[in-house]
Backbone as JSON Lines, residues from 0, in Angstrom:
{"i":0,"aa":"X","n":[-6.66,-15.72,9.79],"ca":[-7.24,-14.52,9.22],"c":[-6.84,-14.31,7.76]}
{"i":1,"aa":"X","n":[-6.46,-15.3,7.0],"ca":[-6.01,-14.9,5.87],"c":[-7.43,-14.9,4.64]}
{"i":2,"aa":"X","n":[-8.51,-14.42,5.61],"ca":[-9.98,-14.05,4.25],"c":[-9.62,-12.26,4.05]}
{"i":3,"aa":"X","n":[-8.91,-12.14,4.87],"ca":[-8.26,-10.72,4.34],"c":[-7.17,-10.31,3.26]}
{"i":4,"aa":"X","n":[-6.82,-11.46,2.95],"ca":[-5.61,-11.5,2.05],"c":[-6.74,-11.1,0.46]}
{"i":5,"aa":"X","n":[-7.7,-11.18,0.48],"ca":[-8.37,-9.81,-0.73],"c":[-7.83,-8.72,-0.87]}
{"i":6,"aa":"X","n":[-7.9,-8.17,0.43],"ca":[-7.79,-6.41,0.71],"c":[-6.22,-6.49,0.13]}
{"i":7,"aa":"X","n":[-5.02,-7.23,0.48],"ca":[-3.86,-7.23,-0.01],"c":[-4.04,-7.01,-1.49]}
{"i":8,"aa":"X","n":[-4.56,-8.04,-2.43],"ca":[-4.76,-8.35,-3.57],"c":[-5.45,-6.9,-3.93]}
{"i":9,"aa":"X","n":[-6.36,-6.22,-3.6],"ca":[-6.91,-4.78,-4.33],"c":[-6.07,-4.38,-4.08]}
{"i":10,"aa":"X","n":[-5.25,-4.14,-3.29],"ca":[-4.24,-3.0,-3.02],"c":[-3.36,-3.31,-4.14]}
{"i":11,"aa":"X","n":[-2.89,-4.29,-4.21],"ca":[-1.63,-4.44,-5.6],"c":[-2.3,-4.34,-6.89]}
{"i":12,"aa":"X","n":[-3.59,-4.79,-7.11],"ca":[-4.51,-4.53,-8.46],"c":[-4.34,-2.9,-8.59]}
{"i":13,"aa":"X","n":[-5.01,-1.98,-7.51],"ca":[-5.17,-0.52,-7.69],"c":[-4.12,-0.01,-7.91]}
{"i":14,"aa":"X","n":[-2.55,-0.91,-7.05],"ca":[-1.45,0.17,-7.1],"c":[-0.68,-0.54,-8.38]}
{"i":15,"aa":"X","n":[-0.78,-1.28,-8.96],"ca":[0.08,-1.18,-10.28],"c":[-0.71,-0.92,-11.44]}
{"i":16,"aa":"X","n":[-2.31,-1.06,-11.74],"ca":[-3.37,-0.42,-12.39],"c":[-2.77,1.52,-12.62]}
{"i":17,"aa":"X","n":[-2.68,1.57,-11.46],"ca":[-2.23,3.52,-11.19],"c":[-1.05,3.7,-12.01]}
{"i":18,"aa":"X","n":[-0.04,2.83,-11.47],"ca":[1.38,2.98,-12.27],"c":[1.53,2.94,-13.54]}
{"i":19,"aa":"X","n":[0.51,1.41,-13.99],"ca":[0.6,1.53,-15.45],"c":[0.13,2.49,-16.47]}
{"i":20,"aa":"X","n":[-0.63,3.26,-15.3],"ca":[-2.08,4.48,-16.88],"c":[-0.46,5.85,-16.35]}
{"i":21,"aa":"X","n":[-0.1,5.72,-15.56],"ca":[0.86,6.72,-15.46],"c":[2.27,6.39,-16.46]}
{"i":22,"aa":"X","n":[2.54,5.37,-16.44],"ca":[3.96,5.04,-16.94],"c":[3.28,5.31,-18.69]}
{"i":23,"aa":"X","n":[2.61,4.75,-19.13],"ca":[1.84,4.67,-19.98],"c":[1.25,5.96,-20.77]}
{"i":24,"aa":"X","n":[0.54,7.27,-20.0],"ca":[0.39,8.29,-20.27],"c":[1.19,9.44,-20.17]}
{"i":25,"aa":"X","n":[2.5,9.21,-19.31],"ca":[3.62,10.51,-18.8],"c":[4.3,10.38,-19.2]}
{"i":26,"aa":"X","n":[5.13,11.59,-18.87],"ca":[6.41,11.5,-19.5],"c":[7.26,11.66,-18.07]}
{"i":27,"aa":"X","n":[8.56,11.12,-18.03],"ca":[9.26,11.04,-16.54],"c":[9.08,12.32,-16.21]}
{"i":28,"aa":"X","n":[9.07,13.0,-15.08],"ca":[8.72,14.04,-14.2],"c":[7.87,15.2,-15.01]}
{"i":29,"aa":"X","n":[6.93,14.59,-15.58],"ca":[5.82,15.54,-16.0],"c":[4.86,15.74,-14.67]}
{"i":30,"aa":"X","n":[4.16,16.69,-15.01],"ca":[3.48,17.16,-13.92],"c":[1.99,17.66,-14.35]}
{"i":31,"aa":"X","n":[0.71,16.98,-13.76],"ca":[-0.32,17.67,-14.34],"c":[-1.31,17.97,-12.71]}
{"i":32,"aa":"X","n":[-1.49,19.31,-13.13],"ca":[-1.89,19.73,-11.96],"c":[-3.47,19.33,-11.83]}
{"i":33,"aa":"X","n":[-3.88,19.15,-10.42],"ca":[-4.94,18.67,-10.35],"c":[-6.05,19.57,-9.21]}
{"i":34,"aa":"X","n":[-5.37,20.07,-8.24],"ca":[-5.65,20.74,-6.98],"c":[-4.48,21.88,-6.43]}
{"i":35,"aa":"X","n":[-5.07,23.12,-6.12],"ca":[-4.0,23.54,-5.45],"c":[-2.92,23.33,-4.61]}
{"i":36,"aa":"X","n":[-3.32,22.22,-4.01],"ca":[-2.34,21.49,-3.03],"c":[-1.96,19.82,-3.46]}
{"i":37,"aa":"X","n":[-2.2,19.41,-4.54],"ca":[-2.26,17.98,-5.01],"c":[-2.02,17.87,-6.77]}
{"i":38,"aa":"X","n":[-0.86,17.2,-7.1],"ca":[-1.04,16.97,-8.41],"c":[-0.23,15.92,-9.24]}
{"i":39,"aa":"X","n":[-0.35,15.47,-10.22],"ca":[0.14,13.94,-10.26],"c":[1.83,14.39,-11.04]}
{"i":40,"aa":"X","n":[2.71,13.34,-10.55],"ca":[3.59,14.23,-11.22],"c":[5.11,12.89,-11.18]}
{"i":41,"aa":"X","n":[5.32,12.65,-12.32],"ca":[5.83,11.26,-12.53],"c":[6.99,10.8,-12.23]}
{"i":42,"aa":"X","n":[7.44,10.1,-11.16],"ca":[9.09,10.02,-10.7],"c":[9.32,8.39,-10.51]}
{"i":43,"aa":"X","n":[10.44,8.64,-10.53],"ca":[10.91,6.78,-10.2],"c":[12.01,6.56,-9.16]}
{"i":44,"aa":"X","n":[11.48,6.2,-8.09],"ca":[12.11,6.12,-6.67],"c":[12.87,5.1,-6.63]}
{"i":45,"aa":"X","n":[14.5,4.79,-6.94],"ca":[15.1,3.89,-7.1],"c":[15.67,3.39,-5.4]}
{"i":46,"aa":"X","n":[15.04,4.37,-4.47],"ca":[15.85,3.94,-3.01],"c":[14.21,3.29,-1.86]}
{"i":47,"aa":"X","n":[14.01,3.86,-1.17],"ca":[12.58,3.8,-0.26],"c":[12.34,4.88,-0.02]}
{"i":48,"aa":"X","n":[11.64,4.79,1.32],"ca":[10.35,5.43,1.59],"c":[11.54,7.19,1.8]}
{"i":49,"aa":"X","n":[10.94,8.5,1.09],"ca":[11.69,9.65,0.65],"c":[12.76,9.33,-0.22]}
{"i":50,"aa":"X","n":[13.04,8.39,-1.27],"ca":[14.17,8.19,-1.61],"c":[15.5,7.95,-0.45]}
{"i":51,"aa":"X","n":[15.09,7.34,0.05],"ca":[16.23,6.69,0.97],"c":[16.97,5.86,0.42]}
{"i":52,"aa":"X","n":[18.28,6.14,0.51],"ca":[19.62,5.16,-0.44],"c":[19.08,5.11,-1.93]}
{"i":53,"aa":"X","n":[18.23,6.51,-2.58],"ca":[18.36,6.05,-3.94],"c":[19.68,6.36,-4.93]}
{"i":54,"aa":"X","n":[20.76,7.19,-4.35],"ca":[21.69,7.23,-4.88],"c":[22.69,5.85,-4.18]}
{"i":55,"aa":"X","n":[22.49,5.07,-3.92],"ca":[23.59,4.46,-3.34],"c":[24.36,3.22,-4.31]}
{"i":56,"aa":"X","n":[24.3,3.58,-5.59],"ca":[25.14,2.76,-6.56],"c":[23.88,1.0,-6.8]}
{"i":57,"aa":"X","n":[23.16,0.87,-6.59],"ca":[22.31,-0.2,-7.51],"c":[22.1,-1.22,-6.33]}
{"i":58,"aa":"X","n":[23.55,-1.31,-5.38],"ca":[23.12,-2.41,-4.32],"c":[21.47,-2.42,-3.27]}
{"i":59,"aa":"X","n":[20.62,-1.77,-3.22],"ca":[19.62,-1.2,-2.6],"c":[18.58,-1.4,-3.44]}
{"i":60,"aa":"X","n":[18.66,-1.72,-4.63],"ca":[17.6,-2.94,-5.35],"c":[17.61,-4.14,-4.94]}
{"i":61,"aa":"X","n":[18.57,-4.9,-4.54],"ca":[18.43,-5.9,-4.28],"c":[17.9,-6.5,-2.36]}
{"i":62,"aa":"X","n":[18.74,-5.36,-2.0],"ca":[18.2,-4.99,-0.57],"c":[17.01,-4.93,-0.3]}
{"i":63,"aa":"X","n":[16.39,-3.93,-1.01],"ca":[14.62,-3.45,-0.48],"c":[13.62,-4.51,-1.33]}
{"i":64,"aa":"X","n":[14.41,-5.57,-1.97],"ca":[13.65,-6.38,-2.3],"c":[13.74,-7.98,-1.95]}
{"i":65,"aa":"X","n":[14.68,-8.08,-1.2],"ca":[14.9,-9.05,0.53],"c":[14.12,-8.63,1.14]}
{"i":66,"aa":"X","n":[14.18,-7.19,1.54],"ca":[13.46,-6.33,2.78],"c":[12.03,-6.85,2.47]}
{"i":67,"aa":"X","n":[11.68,-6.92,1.4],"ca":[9.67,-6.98,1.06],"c":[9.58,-8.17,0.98]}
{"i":68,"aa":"X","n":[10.49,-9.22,0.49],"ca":[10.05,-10.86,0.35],"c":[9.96,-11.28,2.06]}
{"i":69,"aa":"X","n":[10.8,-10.75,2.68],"ca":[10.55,-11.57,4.16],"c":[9.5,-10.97,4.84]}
{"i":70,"aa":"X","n":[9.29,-9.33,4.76],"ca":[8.07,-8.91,5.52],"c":[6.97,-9.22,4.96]}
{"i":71,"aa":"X","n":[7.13,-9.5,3.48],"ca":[5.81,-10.06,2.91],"c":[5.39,-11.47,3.63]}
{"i":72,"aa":"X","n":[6.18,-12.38,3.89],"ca":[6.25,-13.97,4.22],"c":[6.18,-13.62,5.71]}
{"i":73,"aa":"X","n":[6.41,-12.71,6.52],"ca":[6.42,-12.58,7.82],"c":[4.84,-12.2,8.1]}
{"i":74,"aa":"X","n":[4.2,-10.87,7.4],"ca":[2.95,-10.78,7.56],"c":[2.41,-11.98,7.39]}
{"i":75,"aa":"X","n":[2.35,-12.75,6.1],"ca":[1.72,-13.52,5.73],"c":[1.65,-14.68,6.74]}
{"i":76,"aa":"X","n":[2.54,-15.2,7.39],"ca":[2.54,-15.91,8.86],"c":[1.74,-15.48,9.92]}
{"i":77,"aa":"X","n":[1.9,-13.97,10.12],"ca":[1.34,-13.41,11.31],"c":[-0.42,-13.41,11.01]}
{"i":78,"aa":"X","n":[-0.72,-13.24,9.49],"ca":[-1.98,-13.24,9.71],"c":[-2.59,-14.41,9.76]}
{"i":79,"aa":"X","n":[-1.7,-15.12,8.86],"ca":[-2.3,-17.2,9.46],"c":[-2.61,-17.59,11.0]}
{"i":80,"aa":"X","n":[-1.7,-16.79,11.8],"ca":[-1.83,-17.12,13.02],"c":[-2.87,-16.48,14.09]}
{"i":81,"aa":"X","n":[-3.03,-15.08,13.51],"ca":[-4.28,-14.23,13.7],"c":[-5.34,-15.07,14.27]}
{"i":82,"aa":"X","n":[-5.89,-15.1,15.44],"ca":[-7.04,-15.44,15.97],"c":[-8.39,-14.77,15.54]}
{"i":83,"aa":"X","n":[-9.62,-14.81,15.11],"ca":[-10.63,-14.45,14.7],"c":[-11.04,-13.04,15.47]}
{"i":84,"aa":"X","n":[-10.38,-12.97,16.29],"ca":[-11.31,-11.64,16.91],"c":[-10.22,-10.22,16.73]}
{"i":85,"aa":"X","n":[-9.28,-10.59,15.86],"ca":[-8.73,-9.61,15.67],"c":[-9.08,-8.88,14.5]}
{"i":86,"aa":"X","n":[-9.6,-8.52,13.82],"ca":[-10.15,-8.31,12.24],"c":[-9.41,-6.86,11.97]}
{"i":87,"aa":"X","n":[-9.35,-6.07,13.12],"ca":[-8.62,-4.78,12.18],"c":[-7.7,-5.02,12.35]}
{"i":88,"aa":"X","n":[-6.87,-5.91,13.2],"ca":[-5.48,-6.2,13.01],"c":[-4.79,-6.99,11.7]}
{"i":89,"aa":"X","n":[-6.23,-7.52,11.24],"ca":[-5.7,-8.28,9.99],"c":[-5.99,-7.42,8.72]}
{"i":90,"aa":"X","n":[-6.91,-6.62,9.32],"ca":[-7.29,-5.39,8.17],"c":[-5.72,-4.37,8.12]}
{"i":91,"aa":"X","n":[-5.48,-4.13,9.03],"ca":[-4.49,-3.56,9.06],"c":[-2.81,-4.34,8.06]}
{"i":92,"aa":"X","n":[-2.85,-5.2,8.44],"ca":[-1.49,-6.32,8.12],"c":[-1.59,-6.3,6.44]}
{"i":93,"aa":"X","n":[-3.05,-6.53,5.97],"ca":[-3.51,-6.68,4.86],"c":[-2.9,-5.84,4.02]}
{"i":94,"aa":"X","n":[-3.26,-4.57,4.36],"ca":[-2.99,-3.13,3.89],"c":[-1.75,-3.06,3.74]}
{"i":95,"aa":"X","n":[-0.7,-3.2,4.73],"ca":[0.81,-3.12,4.87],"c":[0.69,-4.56,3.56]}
{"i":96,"aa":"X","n":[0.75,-5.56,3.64],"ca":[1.47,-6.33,2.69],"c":[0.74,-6.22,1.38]}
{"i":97,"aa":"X","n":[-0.54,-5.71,0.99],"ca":[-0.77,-5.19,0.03],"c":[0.61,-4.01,-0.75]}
{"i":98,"aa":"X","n":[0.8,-3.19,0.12],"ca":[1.66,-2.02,-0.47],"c":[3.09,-2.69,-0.9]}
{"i":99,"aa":"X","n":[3.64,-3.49,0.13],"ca":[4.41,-4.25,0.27],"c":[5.13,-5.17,-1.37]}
{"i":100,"aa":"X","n":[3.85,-5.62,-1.53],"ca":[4.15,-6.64,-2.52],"c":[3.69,-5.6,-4.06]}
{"i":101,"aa":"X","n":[3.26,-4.3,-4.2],"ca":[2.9,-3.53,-5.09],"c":[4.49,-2.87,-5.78]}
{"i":102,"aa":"X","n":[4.81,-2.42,-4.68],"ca":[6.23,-2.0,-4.45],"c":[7.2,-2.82,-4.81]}
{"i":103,"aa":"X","n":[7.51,-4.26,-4.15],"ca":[8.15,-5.02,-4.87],"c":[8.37,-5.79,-6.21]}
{"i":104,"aa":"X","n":[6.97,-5.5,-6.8],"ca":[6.31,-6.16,-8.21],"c":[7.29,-4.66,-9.36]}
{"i":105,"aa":"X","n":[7.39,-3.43,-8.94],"ca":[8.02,-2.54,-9.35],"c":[9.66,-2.62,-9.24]}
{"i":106,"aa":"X","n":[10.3,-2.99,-8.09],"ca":[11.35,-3.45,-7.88],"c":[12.21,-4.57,-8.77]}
{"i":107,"aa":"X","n":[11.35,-5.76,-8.62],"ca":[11.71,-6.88,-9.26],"c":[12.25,-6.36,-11.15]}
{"i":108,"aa":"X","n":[10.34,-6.01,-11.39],"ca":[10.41,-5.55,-12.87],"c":[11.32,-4.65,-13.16]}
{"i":109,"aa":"X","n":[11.21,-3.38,-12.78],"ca":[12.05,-1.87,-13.26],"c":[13.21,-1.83,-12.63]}
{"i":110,"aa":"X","n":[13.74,-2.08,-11.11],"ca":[14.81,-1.74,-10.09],"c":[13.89,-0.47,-9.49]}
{"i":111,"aa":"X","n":[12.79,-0.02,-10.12],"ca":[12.56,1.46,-8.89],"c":[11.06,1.18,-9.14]}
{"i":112,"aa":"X","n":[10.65,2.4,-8.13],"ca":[9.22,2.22,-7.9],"c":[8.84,3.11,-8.43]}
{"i":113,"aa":"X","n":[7.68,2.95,-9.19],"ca":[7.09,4.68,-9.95],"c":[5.88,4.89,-9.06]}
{"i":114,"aa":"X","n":[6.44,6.16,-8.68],"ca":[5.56,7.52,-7.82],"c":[4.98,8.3,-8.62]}
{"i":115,"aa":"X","n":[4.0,8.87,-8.19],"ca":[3.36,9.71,-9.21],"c":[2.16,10.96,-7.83]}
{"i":116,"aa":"X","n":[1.79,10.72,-6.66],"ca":[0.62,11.3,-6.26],"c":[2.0,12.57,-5.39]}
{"i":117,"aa":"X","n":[1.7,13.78,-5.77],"ca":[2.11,14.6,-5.4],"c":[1.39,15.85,-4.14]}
{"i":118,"aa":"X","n":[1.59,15.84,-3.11],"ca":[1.24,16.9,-1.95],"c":[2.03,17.98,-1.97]}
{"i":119,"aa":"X","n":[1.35,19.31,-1.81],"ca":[2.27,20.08,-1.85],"c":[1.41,21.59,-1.02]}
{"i":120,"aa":"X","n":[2.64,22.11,-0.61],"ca":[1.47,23.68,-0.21],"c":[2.49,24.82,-0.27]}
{"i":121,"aa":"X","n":[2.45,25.71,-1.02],"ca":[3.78,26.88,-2.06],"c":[4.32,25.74,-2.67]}
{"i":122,"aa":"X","n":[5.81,26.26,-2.54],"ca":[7.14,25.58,-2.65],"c":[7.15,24.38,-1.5]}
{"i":123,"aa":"X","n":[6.65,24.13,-0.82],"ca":[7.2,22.82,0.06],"c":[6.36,21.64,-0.89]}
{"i":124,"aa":"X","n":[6.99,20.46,-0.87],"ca":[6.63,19.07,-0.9],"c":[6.56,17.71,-0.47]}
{"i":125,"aa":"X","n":[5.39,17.23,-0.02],"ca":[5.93,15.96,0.72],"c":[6.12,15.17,-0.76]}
{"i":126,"aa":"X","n":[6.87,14.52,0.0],"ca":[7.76,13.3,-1.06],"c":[7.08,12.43,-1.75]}
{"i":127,"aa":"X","n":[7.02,12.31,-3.08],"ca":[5.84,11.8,-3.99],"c":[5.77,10.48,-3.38]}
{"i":128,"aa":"X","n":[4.61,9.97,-3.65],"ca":[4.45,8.51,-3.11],"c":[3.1,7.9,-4.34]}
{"i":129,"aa":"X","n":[2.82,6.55,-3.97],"ca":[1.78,5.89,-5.01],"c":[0.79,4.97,-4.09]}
{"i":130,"aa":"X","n":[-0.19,4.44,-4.36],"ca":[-0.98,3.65,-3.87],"c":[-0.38,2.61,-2.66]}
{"i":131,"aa":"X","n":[0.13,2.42,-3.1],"ca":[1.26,1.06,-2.46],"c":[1.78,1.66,-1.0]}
{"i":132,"aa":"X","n":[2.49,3.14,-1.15],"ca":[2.59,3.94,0.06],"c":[1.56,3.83,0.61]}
{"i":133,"aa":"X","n":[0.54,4.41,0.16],"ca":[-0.81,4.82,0.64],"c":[-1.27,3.64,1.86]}
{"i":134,"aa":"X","n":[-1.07,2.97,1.21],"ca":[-1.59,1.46,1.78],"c":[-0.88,1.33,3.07]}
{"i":135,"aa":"X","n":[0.37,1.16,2.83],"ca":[1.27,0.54,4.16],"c":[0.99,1.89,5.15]}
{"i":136,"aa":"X","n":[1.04,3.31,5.03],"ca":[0.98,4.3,5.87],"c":[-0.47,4.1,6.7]}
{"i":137,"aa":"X","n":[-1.63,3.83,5.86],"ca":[-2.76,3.62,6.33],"c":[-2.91,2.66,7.43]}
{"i":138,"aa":"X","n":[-2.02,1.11,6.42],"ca":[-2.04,0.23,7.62],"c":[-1.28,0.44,8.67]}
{"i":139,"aa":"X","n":[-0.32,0.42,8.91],"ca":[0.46,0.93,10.13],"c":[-0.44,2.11,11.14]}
{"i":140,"aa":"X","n":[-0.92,3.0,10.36],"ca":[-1.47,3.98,11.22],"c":[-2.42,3.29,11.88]}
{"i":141,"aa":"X","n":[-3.47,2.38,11.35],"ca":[-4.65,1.46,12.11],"c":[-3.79,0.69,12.78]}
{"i":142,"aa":"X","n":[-2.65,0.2,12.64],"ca":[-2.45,-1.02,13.8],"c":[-1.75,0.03,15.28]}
{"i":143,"aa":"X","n":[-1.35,1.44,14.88],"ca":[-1.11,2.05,15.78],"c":[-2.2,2.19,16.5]}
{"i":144,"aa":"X","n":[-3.29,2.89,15.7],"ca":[-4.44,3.26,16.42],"c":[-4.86,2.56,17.14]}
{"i":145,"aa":"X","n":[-5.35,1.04,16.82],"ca":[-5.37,-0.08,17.47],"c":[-5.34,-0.42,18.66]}
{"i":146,"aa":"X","n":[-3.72,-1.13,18.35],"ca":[-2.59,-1.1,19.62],"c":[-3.24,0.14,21.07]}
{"i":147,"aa":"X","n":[-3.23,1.03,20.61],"ca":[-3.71,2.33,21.54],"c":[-5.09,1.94,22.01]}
{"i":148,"aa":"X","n":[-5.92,1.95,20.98],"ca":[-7.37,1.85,21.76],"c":[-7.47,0.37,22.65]}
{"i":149,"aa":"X","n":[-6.91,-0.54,21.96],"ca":[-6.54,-2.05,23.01],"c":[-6.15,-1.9,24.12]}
{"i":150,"aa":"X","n":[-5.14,-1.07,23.84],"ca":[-4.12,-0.93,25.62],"c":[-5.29,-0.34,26.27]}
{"i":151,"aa":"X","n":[-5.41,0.36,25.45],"ca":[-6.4,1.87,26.66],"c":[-7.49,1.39,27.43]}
{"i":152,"aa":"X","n":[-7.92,-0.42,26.7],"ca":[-9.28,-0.69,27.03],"c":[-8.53,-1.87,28.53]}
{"i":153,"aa":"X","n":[-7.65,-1.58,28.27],"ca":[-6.88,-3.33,29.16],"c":[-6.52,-4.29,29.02]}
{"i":154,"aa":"X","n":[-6.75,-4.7,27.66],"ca":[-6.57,-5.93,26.84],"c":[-5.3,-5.95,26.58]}
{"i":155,"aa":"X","n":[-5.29,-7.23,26.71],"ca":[-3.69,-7.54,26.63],"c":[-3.33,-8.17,24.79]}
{"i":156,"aa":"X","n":[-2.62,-7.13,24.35],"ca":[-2.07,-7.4,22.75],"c":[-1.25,-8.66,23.19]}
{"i":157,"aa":"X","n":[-1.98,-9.88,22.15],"ca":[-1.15,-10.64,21.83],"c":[-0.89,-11.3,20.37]}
């Protein structure tokens, strides 16, 4: 299944395309409002997904970027092995190692990832995220969905 390895490739085109007109046009934690509940707003996530371990002294660059070279090389196996009749499973995989390798292309270069798409409703905020998020949350959510509608039908996930 690797004629899906496109969808990977837009995903890292769109998500460092985004980063660059942001890194490029902002200023670090500027904020331009866009929607009452949505607005772009410029941060640099030196840990993962919510800033997880971004204070943890520098070792966690090198970590979350082990973490993405093997799941990158692990998808990339799993979808070689992909049998033809799975297509949203590879649609799905796609998506995850799209974000995957967007994220790490930020890692490698900077040590952090630049976030910028902001959710919000008052004072609460979900935790800025960028294309690259976007991607892996999407995919995962389809291979959940998936997984579910497969089981549900009888088919045996293999």
């Amino acid at each position: 299944m690797l004629k899906w390895l496109w969808l990977a490739v837009l995903v890292v085109v769109l998500d460092q395309l985004s980063k660059r007109m942001v890194d490029g046009s902002m200023q670090l934690y500027q904020t331009i409002e866009l929607l009452p509940f949505f607005q772009l707003t410029y941060l640099r996530n030196h840990g993962a997904a919510f800033s997880f371990l971004s204070d943890a002294g520098g070792w966690q660059r090198w970590f979350f970027i082990a973490l993405s070279v093997a799941a990158s090389i692990g998808i990339s196996v799993w979808l070689k092995k992909l049998n033809a009749g799975r297509q949203r499973e590879a649609i799905a995989w796609s998506l995850v190692l799209g974000g995957a390798l967007g994220n790490l292309i930020d890692r490698v270069a900077y040590g952090y990832v630049i976030d910028f798409l902001d959710v919000f409703y008052q004072n609460w905020h979900w935790p800025a995220f960028n294309v690259a998020d976007s991607a892996i949350t999407v995919g995962v959510m389809y291979l959940l969905y998936d997984g579910f509608v497969t089981s549900r039908r009888g088919s045996v996930v293999a």
